[in-house]
C-alpha positions in Angstrom: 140.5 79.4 25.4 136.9 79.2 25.7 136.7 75.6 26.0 139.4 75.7 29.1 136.8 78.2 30.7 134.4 76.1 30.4 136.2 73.2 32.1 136.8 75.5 34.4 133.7 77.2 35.2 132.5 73.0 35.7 135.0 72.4 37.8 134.0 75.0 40.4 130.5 73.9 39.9 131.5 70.5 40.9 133.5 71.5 43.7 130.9 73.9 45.2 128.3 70.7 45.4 131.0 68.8 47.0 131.5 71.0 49.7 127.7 71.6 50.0 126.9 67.8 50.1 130.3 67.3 53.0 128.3 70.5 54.9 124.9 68.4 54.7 126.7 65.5 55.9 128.4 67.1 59.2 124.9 68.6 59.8 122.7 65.5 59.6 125.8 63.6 62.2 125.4 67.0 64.3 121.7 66.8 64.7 121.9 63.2 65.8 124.4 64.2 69.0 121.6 66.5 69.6 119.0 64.0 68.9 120.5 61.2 71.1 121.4 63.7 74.0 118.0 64.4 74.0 116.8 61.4 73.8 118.6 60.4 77.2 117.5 63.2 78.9 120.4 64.9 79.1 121.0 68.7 79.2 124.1 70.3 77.7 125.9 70.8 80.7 125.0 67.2 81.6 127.1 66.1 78.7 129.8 68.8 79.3 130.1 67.4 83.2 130.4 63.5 81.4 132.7 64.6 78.9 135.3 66.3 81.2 135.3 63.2 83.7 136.5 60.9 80.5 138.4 63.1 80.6 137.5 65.6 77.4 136.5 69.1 79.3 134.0 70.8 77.2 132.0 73.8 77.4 127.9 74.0 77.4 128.8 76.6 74.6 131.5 74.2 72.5 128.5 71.5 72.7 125.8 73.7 71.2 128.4 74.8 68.1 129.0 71.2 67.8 125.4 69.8 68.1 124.5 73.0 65.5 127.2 71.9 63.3 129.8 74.8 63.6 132.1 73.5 65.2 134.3 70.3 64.7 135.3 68.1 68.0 138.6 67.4 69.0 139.6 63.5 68.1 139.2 63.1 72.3 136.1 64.5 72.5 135.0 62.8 69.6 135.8 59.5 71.0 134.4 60.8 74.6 131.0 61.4 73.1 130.7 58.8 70.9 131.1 56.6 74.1 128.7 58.4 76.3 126.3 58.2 73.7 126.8 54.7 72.2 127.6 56.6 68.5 129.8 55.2 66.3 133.1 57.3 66.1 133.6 56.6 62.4 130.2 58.5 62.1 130.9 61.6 64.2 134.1 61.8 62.3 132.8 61.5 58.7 130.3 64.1 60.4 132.9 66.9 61.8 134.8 66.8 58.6 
C-alpha cells in the first residue's frame, strides 16, 4: 500500500510539471503576439480592426487576455493573426494549448 502511494504521490508530481511546463509554453507564444504587434507599431485595437476585416472580430480586451496568456484564440482567429503577423500557426497553436 505504501509503495502504490508512492507511485502515486510521483505521478501527481509529474503531472503538476507538465502542466506547468505547457503554461510556460502558451506564455512564451503569448508574449511573442505581443512582441511582434509591437514591433509593427500596432496598438491593440489596430489588431482588433485587422482581425475583424479577415474576418475574426475581436475585442481590444480578448487581445490583451490572449497576448497575457489567459485566454486561448479561436482556430479563426488563430489563423487571422498568425497571418497579420507573419507567425507560424503551428506556433500560436502549440502556444494556446
Amino acid at each position: 500500500m505504501r509503495r502504490l502511494r508512492g507511485l502515486t504521490e510521483l505521478r501527481l508530481l509529474l503531472l503538476t510539471l507538465y502542466v506547468a511546463r505547457l503554461r510556460h509554453m502558451a506564455s512564451e507564444a503569448a508574449s511573442q503576439l505581443k512582441h511582434v504587434r509591437l514591433r509593427r507599431g500596432m496598438t491593440l485595437q489596430e489588431l482588433a480592426d485587422k482581425c475583424a476585416a479577415g474576418g475574426a472580430p475581436v475585442t481590444e480586451s480578448a487581445l490583451s487576455r490572449i497576448e497575457r496568456g489567459r485566454h486561448t484564440p479561436r482556430p479563426k482567429l488563430r489563423a487571422v493573426l498568425a497571418g497579420l503577423l507573419d507567425l507560424d500557426f503551428d506556433e500560436i497553436q502549440r502556444g494556446a494549448a
